[in-house]
C-alpha positions, 0 to 999 in steps of 0.5 A: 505457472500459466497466468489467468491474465498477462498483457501490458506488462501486467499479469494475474494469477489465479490461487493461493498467494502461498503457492503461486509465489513460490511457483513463480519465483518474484525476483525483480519486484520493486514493491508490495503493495497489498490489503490482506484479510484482516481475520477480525469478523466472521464473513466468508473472505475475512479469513486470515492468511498465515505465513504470507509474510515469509514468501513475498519478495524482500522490497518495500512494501505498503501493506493496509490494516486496522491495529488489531491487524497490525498487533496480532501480526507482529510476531509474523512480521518481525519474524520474517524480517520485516522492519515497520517505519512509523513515526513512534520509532524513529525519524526517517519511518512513514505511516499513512492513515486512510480516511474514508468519506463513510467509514464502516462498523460491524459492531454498534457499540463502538466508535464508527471507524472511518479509517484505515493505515497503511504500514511502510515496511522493508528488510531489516537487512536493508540500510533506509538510505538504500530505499527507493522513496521519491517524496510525494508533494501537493500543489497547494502550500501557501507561497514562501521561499525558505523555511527552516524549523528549529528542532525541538531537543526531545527528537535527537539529532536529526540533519538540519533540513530546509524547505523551498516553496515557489509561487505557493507550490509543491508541499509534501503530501500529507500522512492522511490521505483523504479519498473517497471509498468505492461505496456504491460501485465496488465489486469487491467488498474491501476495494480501495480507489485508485487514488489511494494507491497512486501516490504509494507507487510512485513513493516506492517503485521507479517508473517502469518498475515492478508492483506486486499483489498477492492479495489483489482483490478487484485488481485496483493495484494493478489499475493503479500500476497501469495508471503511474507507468509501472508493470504489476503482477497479482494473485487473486484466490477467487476467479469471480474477482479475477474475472473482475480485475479483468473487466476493469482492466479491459475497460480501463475503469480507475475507480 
């Protein structure tokens, strides 16, 4: 299958999600990092794309959604073996919650929703030792050398953990990830900044690693691939938005 884009290791493609993986075969894939239609208005390009799930390679993978999202693919998910880790499971499992600056509401009768979750999957037949996740840290922590928590009785055994903090630095990286949204100069209407997918590449793909999209959008996957030394591969059904991520990667906009 041609590629309606390939240069410096990052390449797009044109279509269906659906049919361009299984024509492109996606062996050596590290990640999947995606924000698929949730299905839950009535626009043009909110339509819910079913059995993607079953085609995507099997590695992690972050995947964006609002619960409705999440619970209604459930079923598709479990199904087609993916394991979710968040923190109401188990305790070695990662959820991000995204919150926006200016949150959005297609309906007035309900609380303004100003975030979003990010959702950690991976194979159920992959053991979570065997994950690749590189801890992310912040350079802000109040200074300290060793701390050590007991663990409260309701959480289980969980292998005792010490933490080291020199000069008030690095501390990890929280689960709310607090990025302004692309309000005002996005070209897609559901595009997420640059920032907000940084830090899940480098979590989950080893430098000079392989990123996939099969919802691309605008192209700020493949941006933020190109950003933190990874190679990305995307696939946009709509060429006005490939012809975007185009221009962006042209002009090397990180927004």
């Amino acid at each position: 299958m041609i590629p309606y884009y390939d240069q410096d290791g990052i390449t797009l493609y044109l279509g269906d999600c659906r049919d361009v993986l299984p024509a492109v075969g996606l062996l050596a894939v590290d990640v999947v990092v995606t924000d698929p239609p949730y299905g839950e208005t009535s626009l043009e390009w909110d339509r819910r794309v079913d059995g993607w799930q079953y085609l995507v390679p099997r590695v992690p993978m972050w995947c964006f959604g609002s619960l409705r999202f999440f619970m209604e693919d459930a079923a598709a998910f479990a199904a087609s073996g993916w394991r979710l880790a968040q923190d109401i499971i188990s305790a070695d499992d990662i959820e991000v919650v995204w919150e926006k600056h200016n949150g959005s509401n297609f309906h007035a009768d309900r609380f303004k929703r100003v975030h979003e979750q990010v959702a950690h999957f991976y194979p159920t037949e992959t053991p979570w030792a065997d994950v690749y996740a590189c801890p992310q840290t912040t350079p802000d922590a109040t200074a300290r050398t060793v701390r050590r928590k007991t663990r409260p009785t309701h959480t289980g055994h969980i292998e005792a953990a010490s933490y080291a903090s020199t000069d008030g630095g690095p501390r990890l990286m929280r689960s709310v990830l607090r990025v302004r949204s692309t309000h005002g100069y996005a070209v897609h209407p559901t595009q997420k900044p640059v920032g907000l997918l940084t830090p899940l590449i480098d979590y989950s793909c080893p430098p000079g690693g392989l990123v996939l999209d099969p919802f691309s959008g605008a192209g700020s996957t493949l941006l933020a691939a190109r950003l933190t030394g990874r190679r990305a591969i995307g696939i946009e059904g709509r060429e006005d938005y490939c012809e975007a991520t185009v221009e962006r990667l042209r002009q090397a906009v990180l927004l």
